[in-house]
N, C-alpha and C positions, 0 to 999 in steps of 0.2 A: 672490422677494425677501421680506425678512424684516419685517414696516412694524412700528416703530417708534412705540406709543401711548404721549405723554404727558399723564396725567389733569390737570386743573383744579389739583388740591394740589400738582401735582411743576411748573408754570410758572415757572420763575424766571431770575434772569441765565446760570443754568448750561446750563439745558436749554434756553435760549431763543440762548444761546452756540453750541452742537454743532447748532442749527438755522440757523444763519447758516452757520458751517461743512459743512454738509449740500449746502446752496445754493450756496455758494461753489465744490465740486468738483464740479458739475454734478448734483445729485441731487433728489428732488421731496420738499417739504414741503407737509403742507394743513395752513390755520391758520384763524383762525379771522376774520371782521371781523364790521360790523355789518349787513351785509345778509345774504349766503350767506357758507358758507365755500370759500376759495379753493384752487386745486392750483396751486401755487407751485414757478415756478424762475427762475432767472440770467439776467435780460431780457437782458443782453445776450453772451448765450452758445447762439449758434445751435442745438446739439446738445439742450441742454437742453431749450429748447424745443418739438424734436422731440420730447422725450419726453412733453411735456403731451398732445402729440397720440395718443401711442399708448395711454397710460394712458383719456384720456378714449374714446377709438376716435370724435377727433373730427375734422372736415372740415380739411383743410390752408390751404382758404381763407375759414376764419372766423376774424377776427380774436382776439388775446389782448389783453387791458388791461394796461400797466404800474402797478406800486403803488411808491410812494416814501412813505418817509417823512416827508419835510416837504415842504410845497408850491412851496418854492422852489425843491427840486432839478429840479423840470419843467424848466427850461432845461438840464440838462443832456444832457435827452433830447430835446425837442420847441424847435419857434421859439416862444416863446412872447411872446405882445402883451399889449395893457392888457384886453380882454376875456377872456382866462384870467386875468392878476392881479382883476379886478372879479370873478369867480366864487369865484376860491381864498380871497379875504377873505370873503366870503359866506359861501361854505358849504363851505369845507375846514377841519380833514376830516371828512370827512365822505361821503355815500352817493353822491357825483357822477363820472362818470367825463369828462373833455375830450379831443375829439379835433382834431391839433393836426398839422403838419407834422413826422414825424421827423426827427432828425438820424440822419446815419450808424452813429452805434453802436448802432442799433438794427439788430437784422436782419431779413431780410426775410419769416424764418421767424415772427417774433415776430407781425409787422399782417397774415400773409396774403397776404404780394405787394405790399401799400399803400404809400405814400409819406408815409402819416398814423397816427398812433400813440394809442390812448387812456388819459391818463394819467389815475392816481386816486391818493388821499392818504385812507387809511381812515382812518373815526372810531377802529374799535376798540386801544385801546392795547397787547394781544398783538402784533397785526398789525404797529402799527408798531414796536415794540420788536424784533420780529423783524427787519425790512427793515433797522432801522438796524447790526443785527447780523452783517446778513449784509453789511453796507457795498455791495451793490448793487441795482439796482431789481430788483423782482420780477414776473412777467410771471406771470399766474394769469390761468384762469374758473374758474367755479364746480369744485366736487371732485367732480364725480358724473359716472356714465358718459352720454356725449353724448346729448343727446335725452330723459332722466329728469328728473323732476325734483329741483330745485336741493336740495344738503345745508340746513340751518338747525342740526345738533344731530350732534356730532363718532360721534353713532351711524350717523346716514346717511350721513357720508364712511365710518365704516368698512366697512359694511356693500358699499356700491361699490368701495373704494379698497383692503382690506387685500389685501397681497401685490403692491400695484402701484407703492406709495410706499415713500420712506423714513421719515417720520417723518409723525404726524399728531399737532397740537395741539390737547385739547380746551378749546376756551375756553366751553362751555356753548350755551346757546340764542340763535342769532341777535337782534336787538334791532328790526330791521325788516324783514326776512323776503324780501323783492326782492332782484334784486339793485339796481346805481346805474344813477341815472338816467346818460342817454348823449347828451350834445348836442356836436354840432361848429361850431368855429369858424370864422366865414369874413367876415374884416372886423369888422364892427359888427354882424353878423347871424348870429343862434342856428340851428341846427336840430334840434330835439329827435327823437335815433334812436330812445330807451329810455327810458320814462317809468318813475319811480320815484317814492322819498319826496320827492325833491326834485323839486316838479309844476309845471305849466306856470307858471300863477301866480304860482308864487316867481320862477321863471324872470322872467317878463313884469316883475315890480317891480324889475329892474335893468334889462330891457334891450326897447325899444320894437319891436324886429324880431327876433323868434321863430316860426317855423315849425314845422308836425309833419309830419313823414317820410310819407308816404303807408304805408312798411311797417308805422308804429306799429298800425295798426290794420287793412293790409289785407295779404295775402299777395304776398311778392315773387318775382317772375317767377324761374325758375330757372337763365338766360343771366344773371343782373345779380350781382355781388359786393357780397356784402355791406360795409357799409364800419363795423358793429361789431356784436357778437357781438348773438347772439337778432332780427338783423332776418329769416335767410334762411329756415334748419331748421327742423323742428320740434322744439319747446323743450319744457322741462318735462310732458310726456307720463306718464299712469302705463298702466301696460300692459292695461285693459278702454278703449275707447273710452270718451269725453268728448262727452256733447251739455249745447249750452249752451239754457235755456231762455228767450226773448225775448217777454218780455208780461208782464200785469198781475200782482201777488202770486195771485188768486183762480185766474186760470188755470190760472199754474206747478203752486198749492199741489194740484188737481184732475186735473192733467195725471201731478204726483208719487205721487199717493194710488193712482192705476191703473196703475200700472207694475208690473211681474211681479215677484218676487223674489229673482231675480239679478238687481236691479237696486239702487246704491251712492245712495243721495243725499246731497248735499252741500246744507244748508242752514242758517239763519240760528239763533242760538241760541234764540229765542221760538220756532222752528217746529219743532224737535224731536220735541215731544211730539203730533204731528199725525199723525206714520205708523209707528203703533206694529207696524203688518206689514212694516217695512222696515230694512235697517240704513241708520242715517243717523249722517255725520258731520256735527258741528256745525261751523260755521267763525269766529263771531262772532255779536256785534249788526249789526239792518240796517244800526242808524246807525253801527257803530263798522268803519269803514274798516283803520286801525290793528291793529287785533286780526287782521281777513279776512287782510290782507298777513302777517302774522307765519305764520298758521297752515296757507296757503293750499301749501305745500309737503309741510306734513308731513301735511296732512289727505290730497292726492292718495298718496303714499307708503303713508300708513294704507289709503286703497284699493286698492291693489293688493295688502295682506297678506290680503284678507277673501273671495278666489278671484270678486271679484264678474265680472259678465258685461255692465254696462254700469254707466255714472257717468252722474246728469242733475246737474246745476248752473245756479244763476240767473245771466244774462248780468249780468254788470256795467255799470254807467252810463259813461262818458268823460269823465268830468269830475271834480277834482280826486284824489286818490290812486287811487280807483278805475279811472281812463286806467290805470293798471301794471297794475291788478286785469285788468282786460279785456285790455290785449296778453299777458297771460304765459297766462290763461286759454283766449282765440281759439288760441295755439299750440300750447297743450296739446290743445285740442280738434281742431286739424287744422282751424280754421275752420267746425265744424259745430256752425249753429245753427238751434235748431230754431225758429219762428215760431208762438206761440200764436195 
């Protein structure tokens, strides 16, 4: 297949036109939103779907997220109550995805067997200018091959994707670098599957019954179906093994200094200049949360161009943005942490 790059400068009603049409005859676009970028087809065109899965060489029963354009069109896919309406005024659109009882015209190829569907309404306006173009919902994960980590930058879809899509949209550099947060609804009570930018917290100032998934943070049994993408697999992986480092700054920074070198460190933009015998990728400021999440994809990616032989990285805290920081990180590392 011939994949079809449209740059930044060529985005417009035209090309964003023959991308709705693309989608429309069953064919796969990656686009762009504001977390990762998406591998996009025809939510509700069973075949299509299958083809997310062969493009990405991903599991049949991990679910896909539907994306709509506007927040109201969710009923036309899912049941939709007053606690998706109190979310969608919140924070659509935006980096959230709800998961929600499907209606029929979803198929069964789409949720992985489920009877629940997760629907999202991107911030980025490509994204939705697309969907609305292609006049129907679009059913995406991320654009990269299953188990790698997540696109941010229409060079890491292509690098994964060309020759496997039809068209890819560069819309530039991701703007929060996760993917969305994943919480399901059940009554009056939250459960947060996938922590994202949108964090417990936010979550908690609407709604007084909020839960965390036991997989957010700990590894899910292999007999259990996942009930939204990134609880089961292992996710975002770069291809040298990933240990996370668990102790004080002094330890880590002592425990990094003696490491051999084939060995990748990933740390904080002040500690850079600490191991000058090492290649180290920066990821951000301690304190700046925000920046870790943007970069935190492309920095594993950058390691695995540099033939390294092991990655160490400081474990992240669980608490506000840094919760994503830690589940996407623990996945990537296969849950291997090491205890200063």
């Amino acid at each position: 297949m011939k994949t079809l790059f449209i740059g930044q400068n060529e985005i417009n009603d035209a090309s964003l036109a023959m991308a709705g049409e693309i989608l429309r005859r069953g064919g796969l676009v990656v686009f762009p939103t504001e977390t990762v970028y998406g591998l996009g087809a025809d939510a509700l065109d069973a075949d299509a779907a299958k083809k997310i899965y062969a493009a990405k060489g991903r599991p049949s029963d991990n679910p896909l997220i539907v994306h709509i354009a506007d927040p109201a069109d969710a009923d036309k896919y899912a049941v939709v109550g007053d606690a998706y309406k109190r979310l969608a005024k919140a924070f659509m659109p935006g980096p959230l995805t709800v998961i929600l009882p499907k209606r029929d015209c979803i198929p069964m190829t789409v949720t992985g067997g489920l009877d629940s569907v997760g629907i999202r309404c991107p911030e980025n306006p490509i994204a939705r200018r697309m969907i609305a173009s292609a006049g129907v919902p679009i059913a995406a994960p991320s654009a990269n091959i299953s188990g790698k980590p997540s696109p941010t930058s229409a060079e890491h879809v292509r690098f994964d994707m060309d020759g496997k899509v039809d068209m890819i949209l560069d819309g530039g550099e991701c703007t929060v670098g996760l993917e969305s947060t994943i919480v399901k609804v059940e009554g009056d009570k939250l459960t947060l599957l996938r922590p994202g930018a949108i964090t417990l917290d936010m979550l908690r100032t609407l709604f007084d019954n909020v839960e965390v998934s036991a997989a957010v943070t700990e590894q899910l049994s292999e007999n259990v179906r996942p009930l939204s993408p990134g609880m089961k697999y292992r996710h975002y992986a770069p291809t040298a093994p990933l240990y996370l480092l668990d102790g004080s700054d002094e330890k880590r920074i002592a425990y990094c200094t003696a490491a051999d070198g084939d060995t990748l460190l990933l740390v904080f933009d002040e500690e850079a200049a600490l191991f000058p015998a090492h290649k180290v990728i920066a990821i951000g400021k301690q304190s700046d949360e925000r920046t870790q999440a943007k970069r935190l994809f492309a920095a594993l990616r950058e390691a695995d161009s540099t033939g390294c032989k092991k990655i160490l990285a400081p474990l992240p805290r669980q608490s506000g943005l840094s919760l994503a920081l830690y589940n996407r990180m623990i996945r990537a590392a296969a849950h291997n942490i090491i205890t200063l």
